[in-house]
N, C-alpha and C positions, 0 to 999 in steps of 0.2 A: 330231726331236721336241724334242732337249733343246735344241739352239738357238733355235726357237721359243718354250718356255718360257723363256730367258732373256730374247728380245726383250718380250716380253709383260711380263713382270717390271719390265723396265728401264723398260719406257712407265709403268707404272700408279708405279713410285716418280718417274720423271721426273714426271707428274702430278701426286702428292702435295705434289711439293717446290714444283712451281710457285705451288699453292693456299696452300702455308705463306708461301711470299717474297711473294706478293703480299697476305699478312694483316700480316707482319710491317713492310709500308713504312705501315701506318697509325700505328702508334706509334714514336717518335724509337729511333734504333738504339741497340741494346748498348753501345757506347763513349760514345757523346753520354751518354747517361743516365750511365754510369757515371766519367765527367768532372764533371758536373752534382753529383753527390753527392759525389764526392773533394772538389770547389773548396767545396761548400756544409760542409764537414767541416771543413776550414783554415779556414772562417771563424765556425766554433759557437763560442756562445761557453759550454759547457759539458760535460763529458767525454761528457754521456748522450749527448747532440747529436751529441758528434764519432763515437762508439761506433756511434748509428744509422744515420749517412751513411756512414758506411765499410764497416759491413757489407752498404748496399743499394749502396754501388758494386763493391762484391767480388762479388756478385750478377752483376751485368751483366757486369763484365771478364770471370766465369768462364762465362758462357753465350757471350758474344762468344770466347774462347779454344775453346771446344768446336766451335764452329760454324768456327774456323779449321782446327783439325785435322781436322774432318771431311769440310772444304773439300780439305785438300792430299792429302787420301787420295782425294777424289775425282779432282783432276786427275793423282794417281800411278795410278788404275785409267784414265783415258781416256788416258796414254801408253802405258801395257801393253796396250790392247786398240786402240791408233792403231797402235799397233808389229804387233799382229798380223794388221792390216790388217782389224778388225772395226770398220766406221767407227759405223756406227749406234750399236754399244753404247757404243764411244769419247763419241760426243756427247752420247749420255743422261749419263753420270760428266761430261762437263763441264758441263751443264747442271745437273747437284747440285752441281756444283764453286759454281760462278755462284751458284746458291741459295743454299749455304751460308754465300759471300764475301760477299753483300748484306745476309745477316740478320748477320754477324757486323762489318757498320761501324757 
């Protein structure tokens, strides 16, 4: 039963993540934008200016970094669970891996 409830688990967050990554490829990713505002910050030409873009690219670098880490913790759960020869739940953690690594370029 408690494997069951895992597999079950595993589908309905693999599902979720899919519906997020594929909302997230409508807007320019986390780094682009937060590139986009660092370059627009070296070129203000006044502190407020430089003060605004840099805090809206610290924004993006820090959700792009969240969604990195979240990523490597997924494909550190689909090696421990490839290792223990549980492949389905192995795939669902890489496929949050995947999600996570797309919303995070």
């Amino acid at each position: 039963m408690k494997t069951n409830n895992i597999k079950h688990s595993a589908i309905w967050i693999g599902v979720a993540l899919a519906c997020v990554s594929y909302f997230s490829y409508a807007a320019e990713s986390h780094i682009e934008e937060a590139i986009k505002h660092a370059e627009a910050a070296t070129k203000a030409s006044d502190g407020k200016s430089v003060a605004e873009h840099a805090e809206a690219a610290k924004i993006h670098a820090k959700t792009a970094n969240e969604h990195l880490v979240a990523g490597i913790k997924s494909l550190d759960d689909a090696i421990d669970h490839g290792k223990q020869g549980h492949a389905d739940i192995a795939k669902k953690s890489a496929e949050e891996a995947l999600a996570h690594l797309k919303a995070a370029k």
